[in-house]
C-alpha positions as CSV (number, residue, x, y, z in Angstrom):
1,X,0.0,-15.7,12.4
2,X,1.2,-17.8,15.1
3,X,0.3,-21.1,14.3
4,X,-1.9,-22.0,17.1
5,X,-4.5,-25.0,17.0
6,X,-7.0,-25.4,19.9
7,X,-8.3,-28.9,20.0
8,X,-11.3,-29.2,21.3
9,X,-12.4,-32.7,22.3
10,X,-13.6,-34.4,25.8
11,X,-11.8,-37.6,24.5
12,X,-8.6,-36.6,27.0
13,X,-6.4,-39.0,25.7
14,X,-6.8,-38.7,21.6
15,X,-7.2,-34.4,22.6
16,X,-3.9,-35.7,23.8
17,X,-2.6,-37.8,21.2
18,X,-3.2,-34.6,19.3
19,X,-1.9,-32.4,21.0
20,X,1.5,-34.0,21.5
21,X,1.8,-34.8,17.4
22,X,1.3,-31.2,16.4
23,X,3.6,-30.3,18.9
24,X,6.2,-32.3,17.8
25,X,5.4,-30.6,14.3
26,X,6.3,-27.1,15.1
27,X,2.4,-25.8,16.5
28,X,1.2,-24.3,20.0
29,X,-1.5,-26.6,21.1
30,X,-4.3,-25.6,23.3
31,X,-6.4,-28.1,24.7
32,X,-9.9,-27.8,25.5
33,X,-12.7,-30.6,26.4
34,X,-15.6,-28.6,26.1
35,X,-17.6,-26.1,24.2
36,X,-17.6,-23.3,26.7
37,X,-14.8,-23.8,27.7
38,X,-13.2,-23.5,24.2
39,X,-15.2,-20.3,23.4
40,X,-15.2,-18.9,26.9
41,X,-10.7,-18.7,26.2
42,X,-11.0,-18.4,22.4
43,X,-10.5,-14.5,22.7
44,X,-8.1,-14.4,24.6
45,X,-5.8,-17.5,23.2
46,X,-7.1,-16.2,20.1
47,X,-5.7,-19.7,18.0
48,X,-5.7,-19.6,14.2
49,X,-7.0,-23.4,14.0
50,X,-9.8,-25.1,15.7
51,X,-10.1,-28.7,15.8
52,X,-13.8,-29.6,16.9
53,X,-15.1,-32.8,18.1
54,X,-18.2,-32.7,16.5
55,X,-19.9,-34.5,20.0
56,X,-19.3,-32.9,23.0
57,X,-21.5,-32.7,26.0
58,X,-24.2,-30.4,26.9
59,X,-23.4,-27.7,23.7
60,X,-22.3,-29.4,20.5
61,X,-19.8,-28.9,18.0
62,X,-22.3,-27.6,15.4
63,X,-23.7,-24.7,18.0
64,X,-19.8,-24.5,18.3
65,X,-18.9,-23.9,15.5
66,X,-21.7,-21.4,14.7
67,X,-20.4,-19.4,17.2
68,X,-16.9,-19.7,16.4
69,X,-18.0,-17.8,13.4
70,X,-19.9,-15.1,14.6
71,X,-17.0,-14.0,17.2
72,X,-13.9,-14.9,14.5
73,X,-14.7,-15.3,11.1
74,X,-11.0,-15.2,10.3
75,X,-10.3,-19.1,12.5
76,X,-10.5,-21.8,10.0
77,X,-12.4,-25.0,11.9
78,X,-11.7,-28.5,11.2
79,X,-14.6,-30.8,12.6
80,X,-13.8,-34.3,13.9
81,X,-16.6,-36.6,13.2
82,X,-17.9,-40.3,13.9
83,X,-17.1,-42.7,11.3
84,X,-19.7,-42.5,8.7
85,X,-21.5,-39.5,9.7
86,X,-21.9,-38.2,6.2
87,X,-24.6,-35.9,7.5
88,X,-22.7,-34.3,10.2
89,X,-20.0,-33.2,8.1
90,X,-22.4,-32.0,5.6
91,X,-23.9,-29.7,8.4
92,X,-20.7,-28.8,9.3
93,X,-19.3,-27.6,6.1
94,X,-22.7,-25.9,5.4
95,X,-21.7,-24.1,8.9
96,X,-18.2,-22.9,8.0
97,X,-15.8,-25.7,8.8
98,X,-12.9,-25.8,6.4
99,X,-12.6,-29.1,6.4
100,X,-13.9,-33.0,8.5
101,X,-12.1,-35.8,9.3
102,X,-13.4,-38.9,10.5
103,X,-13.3,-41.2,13.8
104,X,-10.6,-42.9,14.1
105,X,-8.4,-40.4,13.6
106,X,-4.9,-40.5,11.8
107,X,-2.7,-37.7,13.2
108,X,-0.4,-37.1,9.7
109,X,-3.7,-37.0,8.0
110,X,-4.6,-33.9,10.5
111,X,-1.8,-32.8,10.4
112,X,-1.9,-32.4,6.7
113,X,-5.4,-31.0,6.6
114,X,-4.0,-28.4,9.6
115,X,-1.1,-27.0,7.4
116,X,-3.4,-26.7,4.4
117,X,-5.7,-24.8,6.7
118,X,-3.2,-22.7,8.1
119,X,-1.7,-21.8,3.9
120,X,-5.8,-20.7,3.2
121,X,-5.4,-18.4,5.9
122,X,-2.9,-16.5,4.1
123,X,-4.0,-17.1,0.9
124,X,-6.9,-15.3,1.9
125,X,-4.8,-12.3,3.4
126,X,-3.3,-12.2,0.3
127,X,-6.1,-12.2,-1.5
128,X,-7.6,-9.2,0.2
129,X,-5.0,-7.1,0.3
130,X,-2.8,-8.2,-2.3
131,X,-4.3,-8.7,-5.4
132,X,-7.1,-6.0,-5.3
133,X,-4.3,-3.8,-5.1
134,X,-2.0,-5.0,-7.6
135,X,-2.0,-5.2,-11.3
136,X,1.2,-7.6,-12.2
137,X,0.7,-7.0,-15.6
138,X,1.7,-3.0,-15.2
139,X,4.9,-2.6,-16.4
140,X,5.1,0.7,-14.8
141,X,5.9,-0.7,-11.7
142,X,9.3,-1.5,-13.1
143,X,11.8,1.4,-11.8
144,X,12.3,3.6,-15.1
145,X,15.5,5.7,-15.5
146,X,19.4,5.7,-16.5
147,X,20.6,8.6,-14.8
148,X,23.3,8.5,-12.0
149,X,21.3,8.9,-8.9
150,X,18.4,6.2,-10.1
151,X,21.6,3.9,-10.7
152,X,22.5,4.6,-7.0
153,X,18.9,4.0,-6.2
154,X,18.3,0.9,-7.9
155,X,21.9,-0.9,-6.3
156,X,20.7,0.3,-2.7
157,X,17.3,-1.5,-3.2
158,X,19.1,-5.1,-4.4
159,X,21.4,-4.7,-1.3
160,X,18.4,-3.5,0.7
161,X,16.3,-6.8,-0.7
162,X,18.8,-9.7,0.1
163,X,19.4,-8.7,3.9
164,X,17.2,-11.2,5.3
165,X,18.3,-13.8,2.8
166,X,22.2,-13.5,3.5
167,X,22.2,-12.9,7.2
168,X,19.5,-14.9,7.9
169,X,17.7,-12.2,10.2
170,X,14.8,-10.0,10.0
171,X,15.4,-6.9,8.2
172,X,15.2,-4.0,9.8
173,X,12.6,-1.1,8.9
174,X,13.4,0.7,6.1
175,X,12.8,4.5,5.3
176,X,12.1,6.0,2.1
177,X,12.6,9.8,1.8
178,X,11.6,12.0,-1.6
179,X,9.0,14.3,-3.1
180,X,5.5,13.8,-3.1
181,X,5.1,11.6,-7.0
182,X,8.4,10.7,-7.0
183,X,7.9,6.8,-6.5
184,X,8.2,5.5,-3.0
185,X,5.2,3.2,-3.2
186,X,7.5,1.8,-6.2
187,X,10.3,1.5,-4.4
188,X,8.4,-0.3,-1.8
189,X,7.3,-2.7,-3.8
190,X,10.8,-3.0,-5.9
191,X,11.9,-4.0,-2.4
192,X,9.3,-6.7,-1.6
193,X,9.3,-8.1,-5.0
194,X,13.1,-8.4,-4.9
195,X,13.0,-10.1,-1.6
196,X,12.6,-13.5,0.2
197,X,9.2,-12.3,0.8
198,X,8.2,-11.4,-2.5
199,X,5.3,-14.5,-2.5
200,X,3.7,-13.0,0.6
201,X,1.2,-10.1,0.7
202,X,2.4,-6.6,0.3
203,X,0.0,-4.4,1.9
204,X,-0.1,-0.9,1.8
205,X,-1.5,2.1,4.0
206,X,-1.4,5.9,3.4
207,X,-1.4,7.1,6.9
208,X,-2.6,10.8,5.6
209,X,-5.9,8.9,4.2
210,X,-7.3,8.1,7.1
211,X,-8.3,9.7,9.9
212,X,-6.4,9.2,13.2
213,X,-8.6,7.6,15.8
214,X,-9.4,4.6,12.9
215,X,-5.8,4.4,12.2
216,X,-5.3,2.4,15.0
217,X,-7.7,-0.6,14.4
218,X,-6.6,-0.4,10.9
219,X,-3.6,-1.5,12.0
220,X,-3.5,-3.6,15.1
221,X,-7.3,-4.8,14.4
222,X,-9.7,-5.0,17.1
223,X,-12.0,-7.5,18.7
224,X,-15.6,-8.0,18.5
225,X,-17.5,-5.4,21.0
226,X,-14.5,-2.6,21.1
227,X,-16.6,-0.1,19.7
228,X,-19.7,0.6,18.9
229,X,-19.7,-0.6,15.4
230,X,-17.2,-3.6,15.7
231,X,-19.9,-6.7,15.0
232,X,-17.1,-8.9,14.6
233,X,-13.6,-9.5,15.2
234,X,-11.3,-7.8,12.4
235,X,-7.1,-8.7,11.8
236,X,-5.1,-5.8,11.5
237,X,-3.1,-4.4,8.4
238,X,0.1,-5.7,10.6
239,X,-1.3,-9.8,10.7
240,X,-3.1,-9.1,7.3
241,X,0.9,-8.8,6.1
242,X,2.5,-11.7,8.1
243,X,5.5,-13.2,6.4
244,X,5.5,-10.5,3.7
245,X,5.9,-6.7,3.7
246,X,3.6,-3.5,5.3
247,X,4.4,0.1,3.7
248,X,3.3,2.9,5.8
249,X,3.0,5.9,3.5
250,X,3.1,9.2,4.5
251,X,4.0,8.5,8.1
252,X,4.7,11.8,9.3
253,X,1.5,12.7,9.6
254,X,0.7,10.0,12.1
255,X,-0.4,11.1,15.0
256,X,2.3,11.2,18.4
257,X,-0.4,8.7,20.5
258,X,0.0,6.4,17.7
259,X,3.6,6.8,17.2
260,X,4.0,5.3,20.2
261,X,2.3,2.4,19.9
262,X,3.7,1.7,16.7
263,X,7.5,2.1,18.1
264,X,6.4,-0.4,20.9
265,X,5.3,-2.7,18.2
266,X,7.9,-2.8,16.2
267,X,10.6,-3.1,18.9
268,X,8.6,-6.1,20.2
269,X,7.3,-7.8,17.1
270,X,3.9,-8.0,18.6
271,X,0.7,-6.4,18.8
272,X,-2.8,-6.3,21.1
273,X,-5.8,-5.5,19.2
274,X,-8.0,-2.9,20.3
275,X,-10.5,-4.7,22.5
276,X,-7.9,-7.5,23.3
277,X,-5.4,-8.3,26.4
278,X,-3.7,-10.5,24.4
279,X,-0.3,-10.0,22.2
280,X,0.1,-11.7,19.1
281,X,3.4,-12.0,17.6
282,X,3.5,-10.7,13.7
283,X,6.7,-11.4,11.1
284,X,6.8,-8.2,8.6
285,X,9.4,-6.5,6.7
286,X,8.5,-2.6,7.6
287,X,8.6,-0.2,5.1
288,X,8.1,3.5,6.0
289,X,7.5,6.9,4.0
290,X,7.5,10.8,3.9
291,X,7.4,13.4,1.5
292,X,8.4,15.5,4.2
293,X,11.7,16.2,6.2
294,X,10.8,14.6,9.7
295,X,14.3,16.1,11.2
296,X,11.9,19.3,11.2
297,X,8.8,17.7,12.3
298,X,11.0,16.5,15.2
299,X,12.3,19.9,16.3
300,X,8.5,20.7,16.2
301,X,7.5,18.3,18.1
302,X,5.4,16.7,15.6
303,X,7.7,13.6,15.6
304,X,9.1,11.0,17.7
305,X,12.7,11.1,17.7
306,X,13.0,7.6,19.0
307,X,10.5,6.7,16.3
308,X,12.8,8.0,13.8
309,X,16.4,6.8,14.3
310,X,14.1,3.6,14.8
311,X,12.7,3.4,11.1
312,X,16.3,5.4,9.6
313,X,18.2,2.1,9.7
314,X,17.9,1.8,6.4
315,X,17.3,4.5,3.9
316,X,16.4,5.0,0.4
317,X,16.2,8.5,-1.2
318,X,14.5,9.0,-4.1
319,X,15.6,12.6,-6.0
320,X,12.7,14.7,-8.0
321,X,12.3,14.5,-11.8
322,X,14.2,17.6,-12.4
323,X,17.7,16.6,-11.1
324,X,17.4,13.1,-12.9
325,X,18.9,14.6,-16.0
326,X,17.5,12.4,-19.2
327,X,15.2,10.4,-17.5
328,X,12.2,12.7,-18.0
329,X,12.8,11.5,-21.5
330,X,13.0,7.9,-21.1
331,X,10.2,7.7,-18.7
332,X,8.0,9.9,-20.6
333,X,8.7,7.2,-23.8
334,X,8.0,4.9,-21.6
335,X,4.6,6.4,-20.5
336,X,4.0,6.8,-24.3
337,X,4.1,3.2,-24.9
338,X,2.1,2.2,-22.2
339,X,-0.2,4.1,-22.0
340,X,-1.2,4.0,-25.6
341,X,-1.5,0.2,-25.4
342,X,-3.8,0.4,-22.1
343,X,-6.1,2.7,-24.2
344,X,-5.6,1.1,-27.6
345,X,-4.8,4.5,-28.9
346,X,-2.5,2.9,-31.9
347,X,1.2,4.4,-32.3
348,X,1.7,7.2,-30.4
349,X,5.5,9.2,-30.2
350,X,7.2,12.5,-29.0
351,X,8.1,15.0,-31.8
352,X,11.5,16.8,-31.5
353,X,10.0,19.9,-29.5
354,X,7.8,17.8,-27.7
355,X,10.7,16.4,-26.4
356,X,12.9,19.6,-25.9
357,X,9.7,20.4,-23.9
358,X,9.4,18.0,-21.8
359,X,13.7,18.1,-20.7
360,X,13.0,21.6,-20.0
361,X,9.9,21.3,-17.8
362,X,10.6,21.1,-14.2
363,X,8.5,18.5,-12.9
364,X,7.0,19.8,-10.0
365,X,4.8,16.6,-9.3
366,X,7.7,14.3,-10.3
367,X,7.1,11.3,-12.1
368,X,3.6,11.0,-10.9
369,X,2.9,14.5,-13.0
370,X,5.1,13.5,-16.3
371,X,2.9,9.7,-16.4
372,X,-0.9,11.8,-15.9
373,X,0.6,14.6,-18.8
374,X,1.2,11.4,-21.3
375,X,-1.7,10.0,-20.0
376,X,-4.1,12.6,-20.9
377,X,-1.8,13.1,-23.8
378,X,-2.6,10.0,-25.5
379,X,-6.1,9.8,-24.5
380,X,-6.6,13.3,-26.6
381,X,-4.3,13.3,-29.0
382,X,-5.7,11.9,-32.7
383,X,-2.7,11.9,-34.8
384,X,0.9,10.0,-34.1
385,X,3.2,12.4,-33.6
386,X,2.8,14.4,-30.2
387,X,3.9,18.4,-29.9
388,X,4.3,20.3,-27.3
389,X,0.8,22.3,-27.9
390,X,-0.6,18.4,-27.1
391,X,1.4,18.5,-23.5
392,X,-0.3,21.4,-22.1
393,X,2.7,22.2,-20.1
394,X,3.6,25.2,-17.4
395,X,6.2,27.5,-18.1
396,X,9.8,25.6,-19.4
397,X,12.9,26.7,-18.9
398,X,14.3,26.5,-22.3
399,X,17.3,29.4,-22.7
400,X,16.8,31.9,-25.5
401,X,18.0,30.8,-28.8
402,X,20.9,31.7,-30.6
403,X,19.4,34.2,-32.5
404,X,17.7,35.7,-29.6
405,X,14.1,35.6,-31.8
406,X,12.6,33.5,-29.6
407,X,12.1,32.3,-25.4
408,X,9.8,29.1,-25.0
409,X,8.8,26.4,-26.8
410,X,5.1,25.4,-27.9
411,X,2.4,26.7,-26.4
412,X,4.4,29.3,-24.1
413,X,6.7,30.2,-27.2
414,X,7.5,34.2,-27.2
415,X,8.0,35.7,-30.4
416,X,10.8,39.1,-29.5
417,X,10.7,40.2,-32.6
418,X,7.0,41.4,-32.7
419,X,7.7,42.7,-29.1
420,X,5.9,41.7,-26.0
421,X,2.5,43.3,-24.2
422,X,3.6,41.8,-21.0
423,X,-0.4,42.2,-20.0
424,X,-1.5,39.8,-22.8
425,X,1.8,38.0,-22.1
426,X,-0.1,37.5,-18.1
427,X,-3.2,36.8,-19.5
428,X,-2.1,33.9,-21.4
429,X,0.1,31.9,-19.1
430,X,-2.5,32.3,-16.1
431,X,-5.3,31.1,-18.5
432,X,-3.0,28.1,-20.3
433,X,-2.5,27.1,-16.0
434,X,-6.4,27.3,-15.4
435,X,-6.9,25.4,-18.3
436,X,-4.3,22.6,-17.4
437,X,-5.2,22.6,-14.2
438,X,-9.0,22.1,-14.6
439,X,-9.8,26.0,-13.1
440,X,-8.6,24.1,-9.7
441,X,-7.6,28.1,-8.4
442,X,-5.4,26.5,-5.1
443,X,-3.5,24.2,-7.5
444,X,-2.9,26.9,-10.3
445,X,-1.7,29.6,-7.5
446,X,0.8,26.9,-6.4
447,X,1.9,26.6,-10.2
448,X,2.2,30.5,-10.7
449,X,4.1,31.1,-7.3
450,X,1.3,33.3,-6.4
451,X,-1.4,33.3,-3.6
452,X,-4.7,32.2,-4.0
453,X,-6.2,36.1,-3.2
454,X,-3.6,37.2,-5.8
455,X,-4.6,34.7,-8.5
456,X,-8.5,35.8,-8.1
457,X,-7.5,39.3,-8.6
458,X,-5.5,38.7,-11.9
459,X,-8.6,36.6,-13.6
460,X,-10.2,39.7,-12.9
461,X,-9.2,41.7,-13.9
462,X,-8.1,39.9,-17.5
463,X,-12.2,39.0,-16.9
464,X,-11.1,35.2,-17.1
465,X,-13.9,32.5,-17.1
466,X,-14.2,29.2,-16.8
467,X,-15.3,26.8,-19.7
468,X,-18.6,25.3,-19.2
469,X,-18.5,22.2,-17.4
470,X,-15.6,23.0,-15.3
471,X,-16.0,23.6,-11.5
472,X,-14.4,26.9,-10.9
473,X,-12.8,26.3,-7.6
């Protein structure tokens, strides 16, 4: 947002009286004294505020307005009015307009009206891409964990969030690194919430959701008539986060055209929408993120280099579930106890093997996998105390037991001293992984280690089949 008023107003000496009192208030004022000539540079000036003589010669303020509008739905319009014209103004806000004032004017009292105008412009931002997004009340967005490296992790973030308020300069992009489910969107928002920023919007964008050549205008917006389909002018994902924070997730899979233009953008703090030959100046904190090494993609080819040094300034690496030591424990508690008040499921708690089940499980969708486990957990589970037969877990990797009777625990328990069919032994694990995995054949190979030929073969010939109403896939 750049905090630009066009006043439009063939009074040249009150358009000037206005002009110069903003001015001296911190806006850029352009000046217009007609209707086409205000609409005819509104594009390309593109102002955030309009003030709009509601009499102007040959096209009104009202036809003005209307089209004001229809081209940019996003510029709030204050309309100047004679004194007394109840009806005018009545028209105008029926129109649109944000606000009237009346003939003769008193500049603080536009002024006033201006910056309230200007704070409903991001209210509005916010409110689109904010709060449909968030759910404050989700305690799960606090970062769980006691171990070492999430120590390390949560220090980094505090340093990270006070940059811009103890150097008094813009922070620069920030990079967070880890496996897919680990939590980067939560550290993201750790960082924002922790900042001087924290009361702007934080708006989000998983680069890998949508597809490349709308990428762009999601972005840097475009204008009205760049496409086919663009009816109206639209802001971008980088104004729609003026002031506050923009997390790009999975940006390695952005494509190299794009790269570009996002480099350029963030070395110049300014954008052109599509459409557009005019820059406009945007104030975000940058967050970035991959779930893949982009040293590699870079040797492929697949990666800017510049791009990358660019957005490694700052780095926050987030390690997997497995080498967190306890905190699979404490965060899968955690999930207990929230969950089971989302759902109103009553008192819900891990058992003793549940627990040595879950320390010994390795995790391989990270914290995103151990919260949907105690999720489903809890929805299913009728009695208080949760086992490990309730988990539905993979394969652990408890050690045999002293007494070498027994490998496993719960539902992948072996019992040595009956001896082992290592055919049934098969059978059973690749049906428990079919079952936990919703007969989802891709997801389960990936479990087993196995290829998805390999996996078809082994159901088989153990003449596996799906439970009715699951989509064998």
């Amino acid at each position: 947002m750049n905090n630009t008023v066009m006043v439009v107003d063939d009074e040249t000496v009150l358009a000037g009286a206005m002009g110069d009192y903003l001015g001296r208030h911190g806006y850029a004022v352009q000046i217009k004294s007609t209707g086409e000539e205000a609409l005819k540079s509104i594009d390309l000036e593109a102002p955030d505020i309009v003030v709009l003589d509601y009499r102007l010669p040959r096209m009104d303020g009202l036809e003005v307005l209307r089209k004001i509008k229809e081209s940019r739905p996003e510029v709030e319009v204050i309309m100047l009015t004679a004194h007394g014209s109840v009806e005018g103004a009545v028209n105008a806000m029926k129109q649109g307009a944000y606000d009237y004032l009346s003939k003769p004017l008193d500049l603080e009292e536009l002024r006033l009206v201006v910056a309230k105008a200007l704070q409903s412009l991001r209210r509005g931002k916010e409110l689109d891409y904010l709060r449909s997004q968030m759910d404050k009340e989700n305690p799960s967005r606090d970062i769980v964990g006691e171990s070492e490296q999430i120590v390390r992790v949560k220090k980094l973030i505090d340093q990270i969030a006070t940059i811009e308020a103890t150097s008094g300069r813009e922070a620069p992009a920030i990079l967070v690194t880890g496996e897919t489910g680990s939590g980067k969107e939560l550290v993201a928002r750790s960082i924002h919430t922790k900042s001087a920023r924290a009361k702007a919007p934080f708006v989000e964008i998983n680069c890998v959701a949508i597809p490349a050549n709308l990428l762009e205008a999601e972005l840097f917006g475009y204008e009205r008539g760049a496409f086919t389909d663009a009816k109206a002018a639209k802001i971008g994902l980088f104004e729609a986060a003026d002031s506050g924070t923009l997390f790009l997730d999975e940006i390695g899979s952005m494509d190299l055209g794009l790269q570009a233009k996002l480099l350029k953008a963030i070395e110049e703090k300014s954008l052109r929408r599509l459409g557009s030959i005019h820059n406009r100046r945007f104030d975000v904190m940058l967050i970035a993120a991959t779930n893949q090494p982009l040293e590699s993609a870079i040797r492929e080819r697949n990666f800017r280099e510049d791009l990358y040094y660019r957005l490694k300034v700052l780095e926050v690496h987030l390690p997997p579930l497995r080498e967190r030591g306890g905190d699979s424990l404490i965060l899968a508690e955690h999930f207990v106890k929230l969950h089971a008040r989302r759902y109103n499921r009553g008192e819900k708690e891990l058992g003793e093997a549940a627990k040595r089940a879950i320390a010994a499980y390795n995790w391989p969708g990270n914290v995103r996998e151990l919260s949907n486990v105690i999720e489903r957990t809890v929805l299913l589970k009728t009695g208080k105390t949760i086992e490990p037969n309730d988990l539905a877990l993979g394969p652990t990797n408890l050690p045999v037991q002293s007494d070498g009777a027994r490998i496993g625990d719960g539902a992948f328990a072996i019992d040595l001293s009956k001896g082992i069919v290592l055919e049934e032994l098969e059978k059973s694990i690749i049906e428990r992984i079919l079952s936990q995995t919703s007969w989802n054949r891709t997801k389960a190979a990936q479990l087993l280690g196995l290829s998805r030929e390999t996996l078809r073969y082994r159901i088989e010939k153990h003449d596996l089949k799906p439970p009715a109403g699951n989509v064998d896939s």
